[in-house]
SEZA-527985 format. One record per atom (N, C-alpha, C): chain; x, y, z; residue in one letter. Coordinates in steps of 0.001 Angstrom, whole numbers, plus 500000, padded with zeros to 6 digits. Example, Ala and Ser with C-alpha at 12.3 -4.5 7.8 and 13.67 -1.06 7.14 Angstrom:
{site 'A',{513190,494310,507800},'A'}
{site 'A',{512300,495500,507800},'A'}
{site 'A',{513200,496700,507800},'A'}
{site 'A',{512850,497750,507080},'S'}
{site 'A',{513670,498940,507140},'S'}
{site 'A',{512900,500030,507870},'S'}
END
This chain:
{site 'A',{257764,920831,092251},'X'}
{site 'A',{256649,921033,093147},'X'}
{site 'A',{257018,922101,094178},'X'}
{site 'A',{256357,922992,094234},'X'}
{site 'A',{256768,924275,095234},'X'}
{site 'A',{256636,923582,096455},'X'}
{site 'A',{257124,924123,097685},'X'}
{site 'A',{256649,923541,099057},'X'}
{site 'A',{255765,924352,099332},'X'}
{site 'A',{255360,923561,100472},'X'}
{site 'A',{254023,924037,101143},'X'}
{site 'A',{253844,925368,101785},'X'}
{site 'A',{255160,925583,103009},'X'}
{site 'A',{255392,927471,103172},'X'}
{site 'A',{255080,927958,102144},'X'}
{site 'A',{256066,928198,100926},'X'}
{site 'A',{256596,928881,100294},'X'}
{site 'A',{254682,928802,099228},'X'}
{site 'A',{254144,927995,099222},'X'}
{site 'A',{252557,928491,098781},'X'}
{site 'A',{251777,929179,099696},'X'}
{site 'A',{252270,928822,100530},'X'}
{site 'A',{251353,929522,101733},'X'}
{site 'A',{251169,931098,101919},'X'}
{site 'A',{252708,931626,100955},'X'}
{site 'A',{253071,932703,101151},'X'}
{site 'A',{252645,932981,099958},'X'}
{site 'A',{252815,932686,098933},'X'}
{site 'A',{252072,933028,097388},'X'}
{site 'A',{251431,933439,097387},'X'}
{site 'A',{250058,932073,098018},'X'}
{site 'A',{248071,932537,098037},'X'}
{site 'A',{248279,933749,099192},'X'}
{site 'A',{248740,934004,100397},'X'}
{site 'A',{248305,934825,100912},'X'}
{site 'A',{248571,936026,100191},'X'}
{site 'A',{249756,936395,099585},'X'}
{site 'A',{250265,937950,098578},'X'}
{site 'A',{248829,937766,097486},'X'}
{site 'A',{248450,936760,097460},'X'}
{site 'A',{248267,936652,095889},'X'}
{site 'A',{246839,937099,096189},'X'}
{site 'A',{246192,937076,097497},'X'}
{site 'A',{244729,937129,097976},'X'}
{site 'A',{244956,939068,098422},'X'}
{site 'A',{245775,939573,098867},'X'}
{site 'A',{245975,940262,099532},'X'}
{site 'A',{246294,940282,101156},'X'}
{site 'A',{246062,939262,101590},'X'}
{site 'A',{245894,939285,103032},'X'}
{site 'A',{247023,939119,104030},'X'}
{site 'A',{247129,939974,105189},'X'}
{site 'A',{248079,939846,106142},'X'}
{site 'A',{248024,938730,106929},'X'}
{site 'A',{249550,938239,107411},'X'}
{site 'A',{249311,936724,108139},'X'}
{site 'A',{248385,936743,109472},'X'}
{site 'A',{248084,938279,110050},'X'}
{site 'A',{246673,938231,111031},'X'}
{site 'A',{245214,938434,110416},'X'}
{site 'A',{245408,938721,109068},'X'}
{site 'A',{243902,938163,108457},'X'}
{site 'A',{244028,936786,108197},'X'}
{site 'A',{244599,936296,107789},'X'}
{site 'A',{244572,934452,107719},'X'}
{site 'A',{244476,933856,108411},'X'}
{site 'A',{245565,934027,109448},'X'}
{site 'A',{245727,933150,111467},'X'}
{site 'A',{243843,933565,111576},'X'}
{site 'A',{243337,934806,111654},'X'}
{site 'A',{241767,934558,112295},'X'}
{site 'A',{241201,934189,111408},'X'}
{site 'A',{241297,933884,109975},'X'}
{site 'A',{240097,933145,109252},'X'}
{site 'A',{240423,931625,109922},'X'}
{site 'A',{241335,931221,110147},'X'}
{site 'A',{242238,929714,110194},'X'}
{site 'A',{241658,929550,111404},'X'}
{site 'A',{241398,930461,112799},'X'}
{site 'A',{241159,930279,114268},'X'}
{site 'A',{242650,930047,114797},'X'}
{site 'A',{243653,930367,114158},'X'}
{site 'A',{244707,930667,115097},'X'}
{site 'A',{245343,932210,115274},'X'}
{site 'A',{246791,931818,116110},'X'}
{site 'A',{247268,933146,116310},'X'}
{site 'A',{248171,933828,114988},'X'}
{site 'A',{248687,934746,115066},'X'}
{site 'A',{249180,935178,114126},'X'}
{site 'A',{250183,934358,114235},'X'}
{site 'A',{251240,934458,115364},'X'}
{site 'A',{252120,933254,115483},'X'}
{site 'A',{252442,932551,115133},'X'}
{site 'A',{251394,931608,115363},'X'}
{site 'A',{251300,930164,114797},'X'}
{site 'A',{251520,930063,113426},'X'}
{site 'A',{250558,931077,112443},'X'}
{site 'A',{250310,931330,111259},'X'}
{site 'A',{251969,931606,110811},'X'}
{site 'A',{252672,932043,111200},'X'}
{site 'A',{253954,932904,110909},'X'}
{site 'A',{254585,931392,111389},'X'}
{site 'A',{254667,930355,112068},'X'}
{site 'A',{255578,929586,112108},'X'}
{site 'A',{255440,928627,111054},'X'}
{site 'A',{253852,928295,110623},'X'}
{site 'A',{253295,927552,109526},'X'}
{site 'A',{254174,928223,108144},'X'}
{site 'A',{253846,929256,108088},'X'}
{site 'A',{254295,929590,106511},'X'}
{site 'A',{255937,929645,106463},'X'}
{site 'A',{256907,929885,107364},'X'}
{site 'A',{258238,929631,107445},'X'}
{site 'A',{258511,928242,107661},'X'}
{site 'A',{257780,927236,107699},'X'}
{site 'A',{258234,926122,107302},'X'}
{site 'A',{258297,925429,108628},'X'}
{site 'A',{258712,925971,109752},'X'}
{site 'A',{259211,925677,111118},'X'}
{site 'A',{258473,924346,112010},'X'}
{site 'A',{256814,924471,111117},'X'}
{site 'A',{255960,923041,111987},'X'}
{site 'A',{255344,922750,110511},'X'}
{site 'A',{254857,921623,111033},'X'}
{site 'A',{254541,920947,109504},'X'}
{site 'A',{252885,921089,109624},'X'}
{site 'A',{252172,921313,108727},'X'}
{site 'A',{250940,920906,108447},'X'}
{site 'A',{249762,919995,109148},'X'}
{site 'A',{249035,920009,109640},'X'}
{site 'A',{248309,918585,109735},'X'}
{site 'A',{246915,918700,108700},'X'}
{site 'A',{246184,918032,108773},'X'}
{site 'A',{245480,917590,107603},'X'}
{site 'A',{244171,918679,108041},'X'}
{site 'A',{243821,918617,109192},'X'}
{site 'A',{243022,919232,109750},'X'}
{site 'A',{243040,920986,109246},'X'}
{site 'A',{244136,921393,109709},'X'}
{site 'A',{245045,922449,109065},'X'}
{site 'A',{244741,922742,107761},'X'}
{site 'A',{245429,922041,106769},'X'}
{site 'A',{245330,922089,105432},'X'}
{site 'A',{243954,922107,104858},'X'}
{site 'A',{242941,921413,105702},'X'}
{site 'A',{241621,921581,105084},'X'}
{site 'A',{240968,922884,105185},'X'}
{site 'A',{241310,923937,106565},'X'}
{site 'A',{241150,924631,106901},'X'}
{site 'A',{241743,926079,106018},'X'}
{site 'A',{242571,925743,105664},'X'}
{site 'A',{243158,926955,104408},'X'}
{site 'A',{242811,926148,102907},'X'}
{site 'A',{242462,924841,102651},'X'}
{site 'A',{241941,924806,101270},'X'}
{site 'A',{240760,925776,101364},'X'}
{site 'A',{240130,925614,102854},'X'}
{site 'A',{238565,926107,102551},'X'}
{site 'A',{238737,927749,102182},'X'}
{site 'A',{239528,928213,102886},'X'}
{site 'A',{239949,929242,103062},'X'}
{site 'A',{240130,930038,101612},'X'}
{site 'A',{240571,929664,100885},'X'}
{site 'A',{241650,930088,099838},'X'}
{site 'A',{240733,929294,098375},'X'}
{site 'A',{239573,928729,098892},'X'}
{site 'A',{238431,928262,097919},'X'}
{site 'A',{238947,927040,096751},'X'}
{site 'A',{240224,926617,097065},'X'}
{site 'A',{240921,925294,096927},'X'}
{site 'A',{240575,924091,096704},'X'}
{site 'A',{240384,922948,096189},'X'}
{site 'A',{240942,921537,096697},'X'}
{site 'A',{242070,921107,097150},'X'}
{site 'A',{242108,919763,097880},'X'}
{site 'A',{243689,919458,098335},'X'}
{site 'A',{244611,918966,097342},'X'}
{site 'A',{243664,919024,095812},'X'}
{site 'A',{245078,918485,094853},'X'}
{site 'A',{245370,919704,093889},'X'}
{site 'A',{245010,920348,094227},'X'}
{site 'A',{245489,921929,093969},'X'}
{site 'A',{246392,922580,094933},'X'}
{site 'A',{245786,922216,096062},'X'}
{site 'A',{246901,922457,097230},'X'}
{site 'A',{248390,922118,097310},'X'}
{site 'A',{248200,920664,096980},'X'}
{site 'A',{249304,919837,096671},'X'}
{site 'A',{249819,919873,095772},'X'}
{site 'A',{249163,919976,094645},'X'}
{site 'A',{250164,920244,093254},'X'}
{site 'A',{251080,921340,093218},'X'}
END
């Protein structure tokens, strides 16, 4: 099972998008976005729903 950063970083290469096009689709900072995908804070659910929507996802696609 890949981790969660390390997808985070996939879909974004894989979409094209820079971590300050994502942080403003998401409503955060780039920052934040950059501490999320290095692993450094964990997820919350709220979060995760917010980049399934993002990335046109479910959460067991997410998760898988």
């Amino acid at each position: 099972m890949e981790k969660i950063e390390l997808k985070l970083k996939r879909l974004r290469y894989e979409k094209g998008y820079t971590q300050e096009e994502i942080a403003m689709k998401l409503g955060i900072s780039q920052a934040t976005y950059s501490i999320l995908e290095s692993g450094q804070s964990k997820l919350d659910v709220e979060m995760m729903y917010k980049i399934v929507k993002v990335y046109g996802l479910d959460f067991k696609e997410f998760l898988s």
